[in-house]
C-alpha positions as CSV (number, residue, x, y, z in Angstrom):
1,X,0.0,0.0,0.0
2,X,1.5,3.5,-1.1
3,X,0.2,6.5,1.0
4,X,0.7,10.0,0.1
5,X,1.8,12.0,3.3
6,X,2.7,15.4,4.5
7,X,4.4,15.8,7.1
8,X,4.2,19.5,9.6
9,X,6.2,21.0,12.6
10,X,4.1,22.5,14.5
11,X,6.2,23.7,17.6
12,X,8.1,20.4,17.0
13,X,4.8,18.3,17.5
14,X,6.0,16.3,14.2
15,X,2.6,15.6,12.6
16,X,1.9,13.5,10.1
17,X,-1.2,13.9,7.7
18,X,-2.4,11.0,5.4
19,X,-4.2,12.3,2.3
20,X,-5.6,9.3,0.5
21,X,-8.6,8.0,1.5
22,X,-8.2,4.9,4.4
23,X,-10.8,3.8,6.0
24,X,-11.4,4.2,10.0
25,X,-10.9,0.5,10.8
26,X,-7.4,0.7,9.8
27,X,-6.3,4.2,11.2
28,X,-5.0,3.0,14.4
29,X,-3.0,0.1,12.3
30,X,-1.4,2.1,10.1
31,X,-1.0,5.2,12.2
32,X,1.4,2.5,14.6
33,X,3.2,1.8,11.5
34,X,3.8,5.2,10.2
35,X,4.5,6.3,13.6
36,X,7.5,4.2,13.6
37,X,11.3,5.3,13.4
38,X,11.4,3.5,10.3
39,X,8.9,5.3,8.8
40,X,8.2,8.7,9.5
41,X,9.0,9.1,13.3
42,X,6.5,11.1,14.0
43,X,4.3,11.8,17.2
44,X,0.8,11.8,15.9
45,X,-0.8,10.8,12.2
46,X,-4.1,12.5,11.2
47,X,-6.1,11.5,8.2
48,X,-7.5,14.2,5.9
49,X,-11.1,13.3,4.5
50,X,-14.0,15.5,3.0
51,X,-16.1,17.2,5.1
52,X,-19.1,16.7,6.3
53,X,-20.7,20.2,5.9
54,X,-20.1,22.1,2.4
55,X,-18.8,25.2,3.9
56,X,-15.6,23.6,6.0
57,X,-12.7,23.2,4.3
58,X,-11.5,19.7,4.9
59,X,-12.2,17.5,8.3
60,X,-9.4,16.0,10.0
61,X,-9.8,12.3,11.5
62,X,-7.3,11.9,14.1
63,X,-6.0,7.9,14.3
64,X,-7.1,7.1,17.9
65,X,-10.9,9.5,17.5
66,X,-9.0,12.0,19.6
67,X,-9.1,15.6,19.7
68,X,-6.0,16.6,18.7
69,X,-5.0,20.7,18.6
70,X,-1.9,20.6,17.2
71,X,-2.7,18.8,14.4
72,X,-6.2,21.1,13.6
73,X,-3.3,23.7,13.6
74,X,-1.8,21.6,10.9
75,X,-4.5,21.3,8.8
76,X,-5.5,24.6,8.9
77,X,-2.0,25.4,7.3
78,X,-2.2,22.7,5.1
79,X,-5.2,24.2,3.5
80,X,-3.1,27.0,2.8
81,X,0.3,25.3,1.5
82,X,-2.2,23.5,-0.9
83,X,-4.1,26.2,-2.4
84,X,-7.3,24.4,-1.2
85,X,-8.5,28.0,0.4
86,X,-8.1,31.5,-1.1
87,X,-8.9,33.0,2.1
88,X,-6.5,33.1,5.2
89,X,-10.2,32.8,7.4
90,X,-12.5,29.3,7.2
91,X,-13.8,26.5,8.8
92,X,-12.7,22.8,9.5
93,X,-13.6,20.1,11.0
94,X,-11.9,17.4,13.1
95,X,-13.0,14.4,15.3
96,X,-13.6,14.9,19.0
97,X,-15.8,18.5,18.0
98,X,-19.0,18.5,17.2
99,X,-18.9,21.9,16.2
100,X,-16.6,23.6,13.2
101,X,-13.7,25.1,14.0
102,X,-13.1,28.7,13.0
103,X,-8.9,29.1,11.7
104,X,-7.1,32.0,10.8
105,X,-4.0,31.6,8.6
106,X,-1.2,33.4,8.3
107,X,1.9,32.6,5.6
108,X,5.5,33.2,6.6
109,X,7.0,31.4,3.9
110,X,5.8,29.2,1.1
111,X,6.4,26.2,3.4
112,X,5.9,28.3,7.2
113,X,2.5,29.6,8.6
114,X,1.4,31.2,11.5
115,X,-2.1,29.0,12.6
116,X,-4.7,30.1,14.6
117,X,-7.6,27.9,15.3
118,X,-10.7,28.3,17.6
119,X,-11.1,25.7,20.3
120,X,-14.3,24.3,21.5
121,X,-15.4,24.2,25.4
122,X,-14.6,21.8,27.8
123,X,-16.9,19.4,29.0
124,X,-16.1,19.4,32.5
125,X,-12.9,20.2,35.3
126,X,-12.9,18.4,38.4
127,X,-10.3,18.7,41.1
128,X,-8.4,15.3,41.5
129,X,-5.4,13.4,43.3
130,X,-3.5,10.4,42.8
131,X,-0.7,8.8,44.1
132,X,3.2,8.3,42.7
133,X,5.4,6.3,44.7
134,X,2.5,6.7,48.0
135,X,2.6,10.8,47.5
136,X,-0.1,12.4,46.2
137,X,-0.1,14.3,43.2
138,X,-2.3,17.4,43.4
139,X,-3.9,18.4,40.1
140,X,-6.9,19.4,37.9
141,X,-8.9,17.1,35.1
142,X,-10.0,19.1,32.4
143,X,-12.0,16.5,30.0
144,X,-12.5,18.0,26.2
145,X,-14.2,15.7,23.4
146,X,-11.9,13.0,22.8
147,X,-9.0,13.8,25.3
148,X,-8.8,14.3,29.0
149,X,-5.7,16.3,30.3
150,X,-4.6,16.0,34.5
151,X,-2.9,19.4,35.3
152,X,-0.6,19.6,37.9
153,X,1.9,22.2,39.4
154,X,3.8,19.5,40.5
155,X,6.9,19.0,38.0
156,X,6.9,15.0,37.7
157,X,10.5,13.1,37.5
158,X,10.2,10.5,34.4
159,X,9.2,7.6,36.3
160,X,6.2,9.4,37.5
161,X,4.2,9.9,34.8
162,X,3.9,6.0,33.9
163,X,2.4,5.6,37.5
164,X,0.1,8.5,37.1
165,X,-1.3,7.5,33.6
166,X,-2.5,3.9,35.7
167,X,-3.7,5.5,38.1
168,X,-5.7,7.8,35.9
169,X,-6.4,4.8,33.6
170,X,-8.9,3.6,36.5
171,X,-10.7,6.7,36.9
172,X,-10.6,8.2,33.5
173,X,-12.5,6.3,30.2
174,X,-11.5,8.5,27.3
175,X,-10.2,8.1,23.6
176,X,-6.6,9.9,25.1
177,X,-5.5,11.1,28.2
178,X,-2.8,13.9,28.5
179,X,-0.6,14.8,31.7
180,X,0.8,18.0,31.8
181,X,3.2,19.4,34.8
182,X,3.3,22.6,34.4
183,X,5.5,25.7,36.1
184,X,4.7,29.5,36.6
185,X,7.2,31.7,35.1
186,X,6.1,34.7,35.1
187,X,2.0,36.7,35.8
188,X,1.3,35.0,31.8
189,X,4.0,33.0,31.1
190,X,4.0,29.2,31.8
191,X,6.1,26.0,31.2
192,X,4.7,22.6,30.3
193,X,6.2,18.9,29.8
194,X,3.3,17.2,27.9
195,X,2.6,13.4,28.3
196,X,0.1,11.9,26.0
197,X,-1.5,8.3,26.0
198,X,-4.0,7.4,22.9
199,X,-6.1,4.0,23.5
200,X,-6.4,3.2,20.6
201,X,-3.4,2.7,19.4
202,X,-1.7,2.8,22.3
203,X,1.3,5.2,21.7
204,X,2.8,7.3,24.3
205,X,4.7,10.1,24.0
206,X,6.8,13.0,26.1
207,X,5.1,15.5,23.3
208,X,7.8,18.3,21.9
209,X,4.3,20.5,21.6
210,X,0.5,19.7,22.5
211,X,-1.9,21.9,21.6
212,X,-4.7,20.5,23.4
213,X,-2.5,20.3,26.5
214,X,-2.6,23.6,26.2
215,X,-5.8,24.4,26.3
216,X,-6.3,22.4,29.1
217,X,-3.8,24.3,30.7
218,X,-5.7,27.6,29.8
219,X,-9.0,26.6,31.0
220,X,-7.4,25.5,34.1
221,X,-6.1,29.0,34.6
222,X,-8.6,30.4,33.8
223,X,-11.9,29.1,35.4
224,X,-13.5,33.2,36.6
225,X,-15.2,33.5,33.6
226,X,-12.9,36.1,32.2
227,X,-10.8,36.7,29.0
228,X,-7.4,35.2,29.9
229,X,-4.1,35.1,27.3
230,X,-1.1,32.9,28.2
231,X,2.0,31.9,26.8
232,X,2.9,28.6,27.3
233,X,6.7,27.2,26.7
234,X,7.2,23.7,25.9
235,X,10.4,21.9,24.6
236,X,9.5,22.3,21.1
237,X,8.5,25.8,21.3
238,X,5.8,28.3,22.3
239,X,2.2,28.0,22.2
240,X,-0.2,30.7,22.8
241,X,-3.9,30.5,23.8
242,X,-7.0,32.4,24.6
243,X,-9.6,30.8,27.2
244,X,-12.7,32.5,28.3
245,X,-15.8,33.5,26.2
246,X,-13.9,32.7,23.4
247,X,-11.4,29.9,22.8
248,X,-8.3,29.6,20.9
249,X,-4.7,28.1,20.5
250,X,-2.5,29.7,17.6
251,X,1.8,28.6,16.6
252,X,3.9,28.3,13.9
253,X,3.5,25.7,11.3
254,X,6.1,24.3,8.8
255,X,5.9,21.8,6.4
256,X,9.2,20.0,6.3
257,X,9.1,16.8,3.8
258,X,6.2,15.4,2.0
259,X,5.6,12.1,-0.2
260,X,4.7,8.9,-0.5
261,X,5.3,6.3,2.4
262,X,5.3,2.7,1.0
263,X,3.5,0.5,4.0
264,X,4.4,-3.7,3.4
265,X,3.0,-6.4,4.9
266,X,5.4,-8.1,7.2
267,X,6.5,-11.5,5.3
């Protein structure tokens, strides 16, 4: 099987997006495959399909179902890098929203974007604690459609984070969970080490970037019902987002190989 890819940057969240058509039942499959150092090393694979309204652009079918901000990002500059909008303003679509997603476009480059996207709401933010090595981890659980993110403002040593995710695996039933330590740095600037689990097919990564993280991170913040704007620093780069009446995430985008990635089946 021969699939055509692109693959984007955005903040170092090294994203890539399938453009043939593949059907759902073997996303996860060949996301695992693609995924691979082999292949195209890269953190997350999204699948770009029509949409289902006639004004959006595209939709965006993430491998695991999840909600993934990032890559929405990524697609919005896609549409742009491929001519398939004349207008730096439109909507798109992606799994975990029900709702379209407003974007906002800026080029840089012929092959480097500044991407904007609007975010939806989250569904709910609960205090919560769990234990590493019989402490307790303090932290927040901020559940968006198709990803649940723990915040905490405790900054976790590597170990940690495998015994959180179990612990959250028996409380939390969700297409991807995200943990995210995160430090103050100054009145709205923050840090963040983003952890990401997908169920389905069962990756885990130390993110360079995560958009929805992010946003988790924002409507942690931010939970007065009031316009909030943060900067947040990860090890990939910077990430800025809007929480409040209106939500939004917005980073630089480039496009750094694209092709065709020839998939085999093991003999």
């Amino acid at each position: 099987m021969k699939l055509d890819f692109i693959k984007a940057s955005p903040s170092q969240n090294i994203t890539a997006l399938i453009t043939n058509y593949v059907a759902p039942a073997h996303y996860a499959a060949i996301a695992n495959t693609i995924m691979g150092y082999e292949y195209l090393n890269a953190e997350q694979v999204g699948f770009i399909v029509s949409p289902k309204r006639d004004d959006s652009v595209l939709r965006l079918e993430m491998s695991g179902g999840e909600f993934c901000g990032n890559a929405i990002l990524s697609a919005a500059a896609y549409c742009l890098y491929k001519g398939l909008s004349t207008e730096t303003r439109f909507l798109l679509e992606s799994s975990g929203s029900d709702t379209q997603l407003a974007c906002e476009v800026n080029v840089k480059s012929p092959s480097f974007f500044e991407a904007k996207a609007e975010m939806p709401n989250p569904l709910s933010i609960k205090e919560l604690a769990v234990n590493a090595h019989d402490h307790p981890v303090i932290g927040s659980l901020v559940r968006l459609e198709g990803i649940t993110h723990f915040l905490t403002d405790r900054w976790l040593c590597e170990e940690e984070f495998e015994l959180v995710l179990q612990k959250l695996l028996e409380k939390v039933d969700d297409k991807a969970i995200g943990i995210i330590p995160y430090k103050k740095l100054t009145k709205n600037e923050y840090e963040i080490r983003p952890f990401v689990y997908v169920k389905e097919t069962g990756s885990k990564f130390f993110e360079r970037a995560c958009g929805s993280g992010t946003l988790a991170l924002g409507f942690h913040l931010a939970q007065d019902n009031q316009d909030h704007t943060f900067i947040v620093h990860q090890p990939g780069g910077i990430i800025h987002v809007e929480a409040g009446k209106k939500n939004s995430i917005s980073t630089n985008v480039r496009f750094t190989s694209e092709g065709t990635v020839n998939l085999e089946a093991e003999r």
